[in-house]
PyMOL Python script that loads the backbone (N, CA, C, O; Angstrom):
from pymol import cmd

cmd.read_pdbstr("""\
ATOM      1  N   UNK A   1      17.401 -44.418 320.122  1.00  0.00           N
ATOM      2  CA  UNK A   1      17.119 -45.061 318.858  1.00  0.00           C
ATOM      3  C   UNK A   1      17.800 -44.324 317.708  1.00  0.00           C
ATOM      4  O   UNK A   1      18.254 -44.941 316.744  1.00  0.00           O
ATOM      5  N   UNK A   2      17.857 -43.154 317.807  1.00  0.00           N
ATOM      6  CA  UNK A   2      18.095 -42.383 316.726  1.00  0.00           C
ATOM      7  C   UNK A   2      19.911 -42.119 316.888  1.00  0.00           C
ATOM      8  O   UNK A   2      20.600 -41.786 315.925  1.00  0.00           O
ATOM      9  N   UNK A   3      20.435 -42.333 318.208  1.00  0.00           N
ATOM     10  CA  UNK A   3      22.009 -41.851 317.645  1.00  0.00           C
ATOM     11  C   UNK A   3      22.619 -43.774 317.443  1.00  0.00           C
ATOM     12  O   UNK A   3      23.760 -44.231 317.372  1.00  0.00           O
ATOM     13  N   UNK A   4      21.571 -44.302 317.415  1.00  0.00           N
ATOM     14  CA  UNK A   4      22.176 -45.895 316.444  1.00  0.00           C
ATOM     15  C   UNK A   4      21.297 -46.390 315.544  1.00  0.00           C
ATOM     16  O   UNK A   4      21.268 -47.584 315.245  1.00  0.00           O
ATOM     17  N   UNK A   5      20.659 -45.666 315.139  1.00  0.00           N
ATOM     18  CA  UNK A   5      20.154 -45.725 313.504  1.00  0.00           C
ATOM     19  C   UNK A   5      18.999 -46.358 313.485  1.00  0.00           C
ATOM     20  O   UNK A   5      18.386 -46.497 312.427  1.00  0.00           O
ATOM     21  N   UNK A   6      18.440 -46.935 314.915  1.00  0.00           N
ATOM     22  CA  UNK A   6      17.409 -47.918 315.224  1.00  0.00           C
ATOM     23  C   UNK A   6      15.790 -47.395 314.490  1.00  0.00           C
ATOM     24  O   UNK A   6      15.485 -46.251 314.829  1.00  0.00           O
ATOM     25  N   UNK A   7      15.247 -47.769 313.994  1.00  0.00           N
ATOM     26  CA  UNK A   7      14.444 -47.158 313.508  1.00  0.00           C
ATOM     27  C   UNK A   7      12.787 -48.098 313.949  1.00  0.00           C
ATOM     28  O   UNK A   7      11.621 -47.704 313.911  1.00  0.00           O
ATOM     29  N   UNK A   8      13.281 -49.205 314.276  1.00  0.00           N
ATOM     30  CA  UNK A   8      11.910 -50.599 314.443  1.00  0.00           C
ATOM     31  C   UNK A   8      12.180 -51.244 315.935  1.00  0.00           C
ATOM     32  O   UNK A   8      13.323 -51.617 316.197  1.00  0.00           O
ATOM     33  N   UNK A   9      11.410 -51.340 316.653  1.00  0.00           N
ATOM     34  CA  UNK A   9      11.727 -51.665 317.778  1.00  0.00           C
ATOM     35  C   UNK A   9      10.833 -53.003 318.318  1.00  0.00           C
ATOM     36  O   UNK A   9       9.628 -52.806 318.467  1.00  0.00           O
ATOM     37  N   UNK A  10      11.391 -54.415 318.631  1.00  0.00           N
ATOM     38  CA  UNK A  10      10.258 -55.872 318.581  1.00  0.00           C
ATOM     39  C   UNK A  10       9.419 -55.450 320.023  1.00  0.00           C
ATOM     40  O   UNK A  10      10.049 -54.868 320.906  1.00  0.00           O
ATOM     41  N   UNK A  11       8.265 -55.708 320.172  1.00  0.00           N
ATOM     42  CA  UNK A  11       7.753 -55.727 321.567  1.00  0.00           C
ATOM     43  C   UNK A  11       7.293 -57.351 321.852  1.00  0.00           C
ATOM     44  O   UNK A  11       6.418 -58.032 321.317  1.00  0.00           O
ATOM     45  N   UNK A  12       8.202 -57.640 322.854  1.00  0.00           N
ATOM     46  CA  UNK A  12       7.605 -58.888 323.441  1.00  0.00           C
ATOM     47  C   UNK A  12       7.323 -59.313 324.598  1.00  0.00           C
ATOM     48  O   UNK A  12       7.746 -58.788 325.628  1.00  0.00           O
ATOM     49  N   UNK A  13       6.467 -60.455 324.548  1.00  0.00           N
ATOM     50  CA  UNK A  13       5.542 -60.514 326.031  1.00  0.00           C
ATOM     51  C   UNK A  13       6.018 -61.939 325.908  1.00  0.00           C
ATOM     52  O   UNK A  13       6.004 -62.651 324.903  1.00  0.00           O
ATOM     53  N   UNK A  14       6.492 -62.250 327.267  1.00  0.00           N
ATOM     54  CA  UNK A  14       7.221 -63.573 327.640  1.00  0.00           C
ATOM     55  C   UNK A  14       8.300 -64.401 326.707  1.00  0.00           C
ATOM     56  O   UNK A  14       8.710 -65.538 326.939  1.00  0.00           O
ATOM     57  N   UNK A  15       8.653 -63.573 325.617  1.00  0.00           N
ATOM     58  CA  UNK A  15       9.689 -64.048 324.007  1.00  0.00           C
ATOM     59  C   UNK A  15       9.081 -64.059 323.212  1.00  0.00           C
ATOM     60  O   UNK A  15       9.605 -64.382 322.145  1.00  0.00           O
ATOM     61  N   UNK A  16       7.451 -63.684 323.220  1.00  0.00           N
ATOM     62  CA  UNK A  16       6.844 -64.019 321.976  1.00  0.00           C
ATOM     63  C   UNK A  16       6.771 -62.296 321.274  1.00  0.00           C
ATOM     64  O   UNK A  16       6.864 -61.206 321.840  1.00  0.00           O
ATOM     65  N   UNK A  17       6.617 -62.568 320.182  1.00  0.00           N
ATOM     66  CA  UNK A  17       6.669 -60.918 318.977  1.00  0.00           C
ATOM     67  C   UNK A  17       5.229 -60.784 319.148  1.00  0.00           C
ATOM     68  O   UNK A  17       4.519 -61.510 318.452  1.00  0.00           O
ATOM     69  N   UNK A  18       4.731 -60.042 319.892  1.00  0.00           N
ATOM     70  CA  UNK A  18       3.654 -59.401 319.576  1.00  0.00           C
ATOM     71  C   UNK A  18       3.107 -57.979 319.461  1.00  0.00           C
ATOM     72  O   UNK A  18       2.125 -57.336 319.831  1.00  0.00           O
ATOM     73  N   UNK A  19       4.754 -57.734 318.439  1.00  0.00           N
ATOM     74  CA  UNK A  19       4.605 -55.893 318.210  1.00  0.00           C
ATOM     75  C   UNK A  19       5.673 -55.568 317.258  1.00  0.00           C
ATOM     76  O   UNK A  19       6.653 -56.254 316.966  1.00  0.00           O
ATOM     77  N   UNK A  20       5.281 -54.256 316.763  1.00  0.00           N
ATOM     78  CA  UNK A  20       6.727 -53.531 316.577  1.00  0.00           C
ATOM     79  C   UNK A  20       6.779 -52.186 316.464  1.00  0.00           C
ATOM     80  O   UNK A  20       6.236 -51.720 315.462  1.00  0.00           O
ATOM     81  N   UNK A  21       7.352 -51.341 317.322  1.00  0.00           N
ATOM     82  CA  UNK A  21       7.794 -50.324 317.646  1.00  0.00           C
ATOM     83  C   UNK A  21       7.938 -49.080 316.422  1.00  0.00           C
ATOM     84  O   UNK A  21       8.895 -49.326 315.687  1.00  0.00           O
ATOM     85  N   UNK A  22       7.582 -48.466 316.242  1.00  0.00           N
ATOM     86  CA  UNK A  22       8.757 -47.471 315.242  1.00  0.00           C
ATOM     87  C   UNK A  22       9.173 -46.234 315.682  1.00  0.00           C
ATOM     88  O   UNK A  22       8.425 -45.874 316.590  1.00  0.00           O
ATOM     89  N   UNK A  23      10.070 -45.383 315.437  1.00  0.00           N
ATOM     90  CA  UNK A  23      10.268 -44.179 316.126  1.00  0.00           C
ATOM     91  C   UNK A  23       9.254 -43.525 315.487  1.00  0.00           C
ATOM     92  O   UNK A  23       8.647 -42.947 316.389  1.00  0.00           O
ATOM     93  N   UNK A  24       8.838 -43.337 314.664  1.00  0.00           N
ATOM     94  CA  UNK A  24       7.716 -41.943 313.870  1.00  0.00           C
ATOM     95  C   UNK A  24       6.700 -42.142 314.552  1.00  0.00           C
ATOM     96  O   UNK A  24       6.030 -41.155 314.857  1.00  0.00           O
ATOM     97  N   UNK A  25       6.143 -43.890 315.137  1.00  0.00           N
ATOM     98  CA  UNK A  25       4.956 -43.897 315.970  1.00  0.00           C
ATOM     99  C   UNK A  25       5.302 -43.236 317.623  1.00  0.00           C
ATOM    100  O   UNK A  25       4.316 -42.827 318.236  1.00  0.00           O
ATOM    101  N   UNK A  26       6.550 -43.147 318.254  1.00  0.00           N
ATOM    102  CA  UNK A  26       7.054 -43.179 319.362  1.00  0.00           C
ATOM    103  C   UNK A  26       6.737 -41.018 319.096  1.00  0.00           C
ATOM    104  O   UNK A  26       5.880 -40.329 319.649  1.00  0.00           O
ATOM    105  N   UNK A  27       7.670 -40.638 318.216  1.00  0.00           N
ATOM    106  CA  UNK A  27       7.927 -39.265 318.044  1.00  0.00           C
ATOM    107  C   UNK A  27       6.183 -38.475 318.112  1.00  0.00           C
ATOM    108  O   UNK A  27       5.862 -37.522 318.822  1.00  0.00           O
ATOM    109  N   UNK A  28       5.390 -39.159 317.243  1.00  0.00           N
ATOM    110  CA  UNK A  28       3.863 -38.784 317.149  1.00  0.00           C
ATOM    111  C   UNK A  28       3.391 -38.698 318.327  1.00  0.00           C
ATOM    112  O   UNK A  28       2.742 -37.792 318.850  1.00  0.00           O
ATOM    113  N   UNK A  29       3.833 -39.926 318.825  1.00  0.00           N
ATOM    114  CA  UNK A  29       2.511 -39.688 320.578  1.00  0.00           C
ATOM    115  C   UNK A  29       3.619 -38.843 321.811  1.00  0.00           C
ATOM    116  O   UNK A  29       3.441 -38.401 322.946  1.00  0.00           O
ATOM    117  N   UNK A  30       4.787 -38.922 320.876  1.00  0.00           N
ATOM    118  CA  UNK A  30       5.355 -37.603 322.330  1.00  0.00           C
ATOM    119  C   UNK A  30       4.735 -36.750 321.914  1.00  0.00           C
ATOM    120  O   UNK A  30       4.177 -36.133 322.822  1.00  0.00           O
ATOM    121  N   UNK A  31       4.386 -36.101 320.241  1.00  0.00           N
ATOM    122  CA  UNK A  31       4.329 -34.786 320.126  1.00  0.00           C
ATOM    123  C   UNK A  31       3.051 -34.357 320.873  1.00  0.00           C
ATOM    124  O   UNK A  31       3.014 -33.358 321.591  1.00  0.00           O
ATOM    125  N   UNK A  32       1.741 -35.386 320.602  1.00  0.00           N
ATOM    126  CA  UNK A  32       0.627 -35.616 321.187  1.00  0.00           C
ATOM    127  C   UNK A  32       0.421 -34.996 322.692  1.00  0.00           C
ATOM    128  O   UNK A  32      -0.382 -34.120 323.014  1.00  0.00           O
ATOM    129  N   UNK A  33       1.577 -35.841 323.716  1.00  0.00           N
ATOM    130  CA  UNK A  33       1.692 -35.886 325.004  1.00  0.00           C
ATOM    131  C   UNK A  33       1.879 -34.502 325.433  1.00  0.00           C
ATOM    132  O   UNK A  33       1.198 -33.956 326.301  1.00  0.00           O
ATOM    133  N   UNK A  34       3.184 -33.765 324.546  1.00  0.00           N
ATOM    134  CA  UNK A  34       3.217 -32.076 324.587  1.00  0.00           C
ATOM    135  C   UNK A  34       2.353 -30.998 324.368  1.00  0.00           C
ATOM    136  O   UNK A  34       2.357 -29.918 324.958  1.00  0.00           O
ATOM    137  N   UNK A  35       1.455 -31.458 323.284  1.00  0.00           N
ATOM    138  CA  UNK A  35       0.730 -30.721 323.018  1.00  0.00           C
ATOM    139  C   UNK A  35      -0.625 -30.621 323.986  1.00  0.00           C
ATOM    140  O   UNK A  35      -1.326 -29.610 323.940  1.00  0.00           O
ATOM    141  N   UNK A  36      -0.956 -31.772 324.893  1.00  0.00           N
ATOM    142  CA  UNK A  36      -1.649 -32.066 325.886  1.00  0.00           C
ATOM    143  C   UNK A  36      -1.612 -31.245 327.487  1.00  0.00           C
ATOM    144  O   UNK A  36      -2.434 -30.614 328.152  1.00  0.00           O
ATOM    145  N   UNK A  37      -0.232 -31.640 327.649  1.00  0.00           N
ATOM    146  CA  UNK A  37       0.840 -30.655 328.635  1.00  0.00           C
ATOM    147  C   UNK A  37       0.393 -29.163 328.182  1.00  0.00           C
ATOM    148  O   UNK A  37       0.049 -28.428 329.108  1.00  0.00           O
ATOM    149  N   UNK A  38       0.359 -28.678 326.997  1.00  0.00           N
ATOM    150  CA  UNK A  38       0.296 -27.675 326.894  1.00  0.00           C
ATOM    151  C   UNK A  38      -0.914 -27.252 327.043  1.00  0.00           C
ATOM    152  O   UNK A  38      -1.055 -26.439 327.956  1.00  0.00           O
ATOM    153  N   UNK A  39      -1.939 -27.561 326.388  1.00  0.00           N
ATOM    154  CA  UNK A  39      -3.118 -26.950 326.271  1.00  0.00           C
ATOM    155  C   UNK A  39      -3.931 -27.106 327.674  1.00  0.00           C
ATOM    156  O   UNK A  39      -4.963 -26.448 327.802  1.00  0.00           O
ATOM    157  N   UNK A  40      -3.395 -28.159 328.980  1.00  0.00           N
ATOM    158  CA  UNK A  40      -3.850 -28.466 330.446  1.00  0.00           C
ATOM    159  C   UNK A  40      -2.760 -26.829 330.903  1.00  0.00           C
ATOM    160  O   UNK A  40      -3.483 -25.990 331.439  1.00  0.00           O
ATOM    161  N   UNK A  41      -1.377 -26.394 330.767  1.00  0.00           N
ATOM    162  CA  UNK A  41      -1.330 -25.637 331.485  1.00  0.00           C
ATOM    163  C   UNK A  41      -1.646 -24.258 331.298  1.00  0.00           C
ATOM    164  O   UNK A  41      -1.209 -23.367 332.026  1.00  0.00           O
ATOM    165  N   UNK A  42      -2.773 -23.996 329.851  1.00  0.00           N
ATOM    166  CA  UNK A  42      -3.109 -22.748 329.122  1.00  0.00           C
ATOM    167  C   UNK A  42      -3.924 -23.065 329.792  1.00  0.00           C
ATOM    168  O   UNK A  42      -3.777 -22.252 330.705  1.00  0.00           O
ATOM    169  N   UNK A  43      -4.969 -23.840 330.143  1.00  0.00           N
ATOM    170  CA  UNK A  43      -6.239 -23.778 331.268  1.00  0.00           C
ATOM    171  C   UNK A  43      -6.053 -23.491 332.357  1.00  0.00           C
ATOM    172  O   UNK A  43      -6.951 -22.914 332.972  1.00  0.00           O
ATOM    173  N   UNK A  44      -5.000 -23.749 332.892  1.00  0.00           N
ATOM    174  CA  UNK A  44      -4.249 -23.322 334.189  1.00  0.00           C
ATOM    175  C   UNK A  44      -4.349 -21.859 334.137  1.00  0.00           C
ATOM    176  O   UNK A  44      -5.233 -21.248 334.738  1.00  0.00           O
ATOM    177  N   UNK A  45      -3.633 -21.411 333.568  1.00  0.00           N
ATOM    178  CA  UNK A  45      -3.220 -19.738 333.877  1.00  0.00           C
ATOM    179  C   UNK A  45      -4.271 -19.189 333.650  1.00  0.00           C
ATOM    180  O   UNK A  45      -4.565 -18.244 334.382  1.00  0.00           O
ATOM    181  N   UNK A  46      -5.329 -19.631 332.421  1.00  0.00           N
ATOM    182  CA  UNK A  46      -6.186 -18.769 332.206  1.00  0.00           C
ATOM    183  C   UNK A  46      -7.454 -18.747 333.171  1.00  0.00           C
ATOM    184  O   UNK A  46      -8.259 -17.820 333.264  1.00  0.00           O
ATOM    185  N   UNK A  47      -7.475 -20.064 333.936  1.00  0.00           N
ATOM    186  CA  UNK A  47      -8.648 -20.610 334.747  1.00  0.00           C
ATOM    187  C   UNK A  47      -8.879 -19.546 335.912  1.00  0.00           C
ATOM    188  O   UNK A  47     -10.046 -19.193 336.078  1.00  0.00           O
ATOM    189  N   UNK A  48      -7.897 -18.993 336.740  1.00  0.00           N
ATOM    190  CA  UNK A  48      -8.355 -17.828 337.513  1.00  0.00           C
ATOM    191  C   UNK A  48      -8.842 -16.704 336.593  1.00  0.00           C
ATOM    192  O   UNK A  48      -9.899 -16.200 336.971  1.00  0.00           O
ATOM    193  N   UNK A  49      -8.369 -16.247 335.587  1.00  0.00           N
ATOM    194  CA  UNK A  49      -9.077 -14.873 335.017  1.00  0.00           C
ATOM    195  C   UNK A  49     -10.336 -15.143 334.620  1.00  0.00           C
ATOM    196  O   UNK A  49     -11.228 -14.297 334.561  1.00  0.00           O
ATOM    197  N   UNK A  50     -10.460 -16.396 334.317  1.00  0.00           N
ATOM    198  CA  UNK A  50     -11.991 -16.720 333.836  1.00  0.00           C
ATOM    199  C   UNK A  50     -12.758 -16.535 334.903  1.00  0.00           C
ATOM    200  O   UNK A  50     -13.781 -15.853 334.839  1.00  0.00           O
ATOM    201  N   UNK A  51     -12.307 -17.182 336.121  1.00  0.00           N
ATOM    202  CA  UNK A  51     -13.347 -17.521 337.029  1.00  0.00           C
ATOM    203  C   UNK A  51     -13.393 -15.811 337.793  1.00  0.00           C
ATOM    204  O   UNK A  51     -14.376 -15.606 338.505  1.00  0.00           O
ATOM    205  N   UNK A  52     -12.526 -14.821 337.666  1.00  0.00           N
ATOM    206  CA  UNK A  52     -12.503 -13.602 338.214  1.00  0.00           C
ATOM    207  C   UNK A  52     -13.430 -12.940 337.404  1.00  0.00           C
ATOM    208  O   UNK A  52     -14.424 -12.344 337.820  1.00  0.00           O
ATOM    209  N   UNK A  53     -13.110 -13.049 336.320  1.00  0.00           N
ATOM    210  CA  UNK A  53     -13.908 -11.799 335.223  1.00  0.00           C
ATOM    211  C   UNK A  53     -14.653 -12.585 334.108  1.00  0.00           C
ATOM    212  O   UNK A  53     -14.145 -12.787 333.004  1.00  0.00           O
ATOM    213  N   UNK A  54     -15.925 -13.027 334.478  1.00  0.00           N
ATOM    214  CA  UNK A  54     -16.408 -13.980 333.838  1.00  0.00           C
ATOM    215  C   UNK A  54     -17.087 -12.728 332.588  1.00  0.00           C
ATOM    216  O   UNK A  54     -17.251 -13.012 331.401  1.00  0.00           O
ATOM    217  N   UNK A  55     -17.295 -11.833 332.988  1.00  0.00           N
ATOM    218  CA  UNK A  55     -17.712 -11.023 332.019  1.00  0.00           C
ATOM    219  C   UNK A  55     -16.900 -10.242 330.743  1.00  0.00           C
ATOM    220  O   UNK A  55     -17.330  -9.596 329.787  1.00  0.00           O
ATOM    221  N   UNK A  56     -15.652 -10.568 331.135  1.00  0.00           N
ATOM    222  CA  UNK A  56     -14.304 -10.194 329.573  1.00  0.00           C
ATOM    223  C   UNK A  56     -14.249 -11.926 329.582  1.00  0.00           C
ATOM    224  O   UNK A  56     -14.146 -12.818 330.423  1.00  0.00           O
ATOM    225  N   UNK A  57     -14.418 -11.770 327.751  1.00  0.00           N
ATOM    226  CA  UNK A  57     -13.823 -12.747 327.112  1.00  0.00           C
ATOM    227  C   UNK A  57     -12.188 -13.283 326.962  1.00  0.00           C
ATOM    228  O   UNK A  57     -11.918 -14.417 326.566  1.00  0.00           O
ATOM    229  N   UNK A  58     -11.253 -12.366 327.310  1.00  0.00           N
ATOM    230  CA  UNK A  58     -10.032 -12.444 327.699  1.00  0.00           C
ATOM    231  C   UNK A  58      -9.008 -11.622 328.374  1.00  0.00           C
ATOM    232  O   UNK A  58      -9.219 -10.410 328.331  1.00  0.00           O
ATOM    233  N   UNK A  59      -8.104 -11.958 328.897  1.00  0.00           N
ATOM    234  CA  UNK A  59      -6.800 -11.039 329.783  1.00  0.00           C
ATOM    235  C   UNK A  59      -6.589  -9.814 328.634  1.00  0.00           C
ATOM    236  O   UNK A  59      -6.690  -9.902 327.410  1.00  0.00           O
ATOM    237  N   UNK A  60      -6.286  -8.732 329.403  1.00  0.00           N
ATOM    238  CA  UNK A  60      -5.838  -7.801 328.568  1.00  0.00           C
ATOM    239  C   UNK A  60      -4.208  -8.321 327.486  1.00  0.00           C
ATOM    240  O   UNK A  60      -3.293  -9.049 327.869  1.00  0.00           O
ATOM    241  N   UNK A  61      -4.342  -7.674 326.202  1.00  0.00           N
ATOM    242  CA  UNK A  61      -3.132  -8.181 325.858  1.00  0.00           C
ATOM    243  C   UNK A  61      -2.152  -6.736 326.164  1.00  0.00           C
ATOM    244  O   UNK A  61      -2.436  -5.543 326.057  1.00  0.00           O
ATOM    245  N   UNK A  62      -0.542  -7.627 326.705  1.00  0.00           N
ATOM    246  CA  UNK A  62       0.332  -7.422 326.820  1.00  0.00           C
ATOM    247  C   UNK A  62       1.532  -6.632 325.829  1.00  0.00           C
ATOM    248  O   UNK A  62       2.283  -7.473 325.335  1.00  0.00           O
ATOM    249  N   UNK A  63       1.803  -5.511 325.515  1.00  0.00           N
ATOM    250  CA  UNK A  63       2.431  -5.009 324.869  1.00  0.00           C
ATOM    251  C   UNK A  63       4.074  -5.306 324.754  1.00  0.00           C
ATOM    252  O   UNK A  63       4.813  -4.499 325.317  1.00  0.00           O
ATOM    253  N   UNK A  64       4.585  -6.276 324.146  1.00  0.00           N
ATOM    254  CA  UNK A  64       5.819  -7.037 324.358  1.00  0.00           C
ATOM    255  C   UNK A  64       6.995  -6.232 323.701  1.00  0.00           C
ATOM    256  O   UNK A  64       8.162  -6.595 323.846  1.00  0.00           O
ATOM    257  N   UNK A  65       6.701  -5.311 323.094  1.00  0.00           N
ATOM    258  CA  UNK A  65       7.903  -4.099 322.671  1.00  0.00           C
ATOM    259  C   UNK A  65       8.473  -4.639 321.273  1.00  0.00           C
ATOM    260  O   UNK A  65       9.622  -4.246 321.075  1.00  0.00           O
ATOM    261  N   UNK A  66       7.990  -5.380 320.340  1.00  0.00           N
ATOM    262  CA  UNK A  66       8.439  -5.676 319.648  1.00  0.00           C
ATOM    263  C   UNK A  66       8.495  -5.122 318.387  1.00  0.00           C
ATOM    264  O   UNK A  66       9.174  -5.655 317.509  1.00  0.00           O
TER     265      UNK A  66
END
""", "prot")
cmd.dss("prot")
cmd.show_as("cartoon", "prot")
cmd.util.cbc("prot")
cmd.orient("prot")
């Protein structure tokens, strides 16, 4: 959409208009979808330390040398 300037997109069901598309609505629910992805695979990693050491509130932090 964006490297041809498209900005509105028709949605139709059998030829009839019963929509319209925009990229800012399209861009919003990807950002949505990522941010979803993300916060399911921060439960991931963290879900064994929880279930190991239910008694620390979190993983030790990591000293990254910065």
């Amino acid at each position: 959409m964006t490297e041809r300037g498209i900005r509105y997109l028709p949605v139709l069901d059998d030829g009839v208009l019963t929509g319209i598309v925009s990229i800012g609505y399209i861009v919003k629910h990807r950002l949505a979808e990522i941010g979803s992805e993300a916060e399911a695979l921060r439960q991931y990693v963290a879900g064994p330390w929880e279930q190991l050491h239910p008694q620390v509130a979190a993983p030790p932090k990591i000293a990254t040398g910065k």
